[in-house]
Every structure is written in structure tokens, then in C-alpha cells.
N, C-alpha and C positions, 0 to 999 in steps of 0.2 A: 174064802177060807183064811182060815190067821192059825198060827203056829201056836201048838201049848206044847213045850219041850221040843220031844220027837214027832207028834202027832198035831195033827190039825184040824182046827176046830170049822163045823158048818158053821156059815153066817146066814141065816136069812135077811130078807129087804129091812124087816123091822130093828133085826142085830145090827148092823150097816146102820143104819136113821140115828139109831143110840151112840154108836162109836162114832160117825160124822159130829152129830150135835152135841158132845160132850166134849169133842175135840178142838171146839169153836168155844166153848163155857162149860168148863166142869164144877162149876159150883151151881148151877140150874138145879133146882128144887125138881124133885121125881113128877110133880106134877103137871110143871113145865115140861118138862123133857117128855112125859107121857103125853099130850096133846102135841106136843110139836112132831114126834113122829106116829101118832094114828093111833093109842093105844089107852087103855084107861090107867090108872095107878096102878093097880095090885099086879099085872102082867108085865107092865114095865120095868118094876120091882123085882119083881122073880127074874127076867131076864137080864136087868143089871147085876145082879148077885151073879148069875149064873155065868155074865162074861166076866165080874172079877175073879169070881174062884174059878175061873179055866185059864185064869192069865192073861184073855185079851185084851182087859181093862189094867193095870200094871199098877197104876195108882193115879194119884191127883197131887198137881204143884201149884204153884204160885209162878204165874211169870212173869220174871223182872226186868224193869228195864233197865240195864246196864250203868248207861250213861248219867242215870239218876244215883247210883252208887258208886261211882267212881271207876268204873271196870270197862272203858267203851274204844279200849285198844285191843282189837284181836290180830293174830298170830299164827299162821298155820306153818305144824314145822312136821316137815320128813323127818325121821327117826332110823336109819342103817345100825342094826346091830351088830355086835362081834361074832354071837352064839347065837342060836335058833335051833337048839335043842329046844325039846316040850318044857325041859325045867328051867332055861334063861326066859324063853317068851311068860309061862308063869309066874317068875319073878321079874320081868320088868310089865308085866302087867297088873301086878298086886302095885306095885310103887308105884306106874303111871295113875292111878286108880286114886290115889291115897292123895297126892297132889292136889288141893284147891284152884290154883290157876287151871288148870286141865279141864278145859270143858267139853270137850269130846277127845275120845281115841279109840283110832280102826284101825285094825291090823290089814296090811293091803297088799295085794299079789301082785308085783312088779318091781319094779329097780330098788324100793325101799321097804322096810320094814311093816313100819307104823306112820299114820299121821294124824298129828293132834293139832286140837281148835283151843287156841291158850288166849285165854281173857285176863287183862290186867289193866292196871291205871292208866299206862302211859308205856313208852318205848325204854324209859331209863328202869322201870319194875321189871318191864319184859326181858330185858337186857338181865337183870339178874338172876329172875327166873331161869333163864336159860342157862349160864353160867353155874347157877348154883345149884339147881334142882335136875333140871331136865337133863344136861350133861353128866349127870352124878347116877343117872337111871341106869339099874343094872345091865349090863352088857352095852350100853351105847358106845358105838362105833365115831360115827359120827352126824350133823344134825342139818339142814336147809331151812331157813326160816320165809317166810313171804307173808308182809304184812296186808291185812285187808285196807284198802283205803274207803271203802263203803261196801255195805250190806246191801244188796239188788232185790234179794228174798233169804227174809230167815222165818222157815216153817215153824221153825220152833219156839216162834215168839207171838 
């Protein structure tokens, strides 16, 4: 099952096969993709359409590698608000959002607020990032930073 809003969508094994294998190369030609999980063209089609427009395909990126663009210091920082009204978590969520260094941010249920995955040059950018931007985030109390010294597993690359 995968989530469309409130409701969730069935996956059959062939739904599954498409979302595996697109997840591994989402630029694979329908025909490809269609014999790699068991299926001719035109049924594959209709079922890729059918998991984007239900939401379970969400889109297609490009992934980058960091280090090849200058971005290969990451950053993980606790975020303790002041306010946690519905209306301060809204706005320091539009702003966290809006950020460029910001490459992930989850709201988390325990001693802090939020924690975000901050990608930048080097420690002297990160340093201002923090300073200038992330500290400047609506309702920021205060912030913990802990730098990655290596990547073990990044799913997302």
C-alpha cells in the first residue's frame, strides 16, 4: 500500500517491480522498464500513468553528486522553537522550505522541534548559514549542530 493524501493506494507485484525499478533509473525508456518487470509496453504505460496520477510516483530528479559541485559538507542541526502554535510551526516551515542549504527537514517528536540535513561548501558557509539564515527562522529558540564526517548510506543518492 503507498499513501495518496488520506487514502492508500493498492500496489500489486507489477506496481511494486515499476516503483523498485524506476527507483534504481527513472530515466529507463517504458520499454525497458516494461520487460524488466514482466509486462508488454501499453500495460506498463497505463500503470505508470496511473501511479503518477495517484501520487505514488511524485516525480523524477536528477541526482547529484555533491562533492562534484561544491556542496560535500553536511550538517545535521536540532532546531528547539520558542512557539509551536499551528501558526509559528507554518511559518518556520514556509522559511525552512525556502532555504537552499536545507536539504531535508522533519518535524520530530522528542526534546526538539525540527531536524535538518544542511548541505554547504565547507564549515566556514555552514557557519554562516547557521548564523545568518537558520538562526533568523521564525520562532528559533535555539539550535545543535553535528557535523557528518562520512556518508555510511545515503538512499537518496
Amino acid at each position: 500500500m503507498a499513501e495518496n493524501g488520506d487514502r492508500k493506494v493498492d500496489l500489486d507485484r507489477f506496481d511494486r517491480r515499476i516503483v523498485e525499478a524506476l527507483s534504481e533509473d527513472g530515466r529507463m525508456p517504458v520499454t525497458t522498464l516494461a520487460a524488466r518487470v514482466g509486462l508488454t509496453k501499453t500495460p506498463c504505460q497505463t500503470r505508470l500513468k496511473r501511479l503518477i496520477d495517484e501520487g505514488v510516483i511524485r516525480g523524477f530528479r536528477a541526482v547529484i553528486d555533491p562533492g562534484r559541485i561544491g556542496r560535500d559538507h553536511v550538517a545535521f542541526v536540532e532546531v528547539k522553537l520558542s512557539d509551536t502554535t499551528e501558526k509559528a510551526l507554518s511559518a518556520f516551515n514556509a522559511a525552512a522550505a525556502a532555504l537552499a542549504e536545507v536539504e531535508q527537514c522533519h518535524m520530530i517528536a522528542g526534546p526538539f522541534d525540527y531536524l535538518l540535513k544542511v548541505r554547504t561548501r565547507d564549515i566556514a558557509a555552514y557557519r554562516r548559514v547557521l548564523g545568518e539564515k537558520i538562526s533568523a527562522l521564525p520562532h528559533v529558540a535555539n539550535t545543535s549542530t553535528y557535523v557528518s564526517m562520512e556518508a555510511v548510506k545515503d538512499a537518496g543518492a
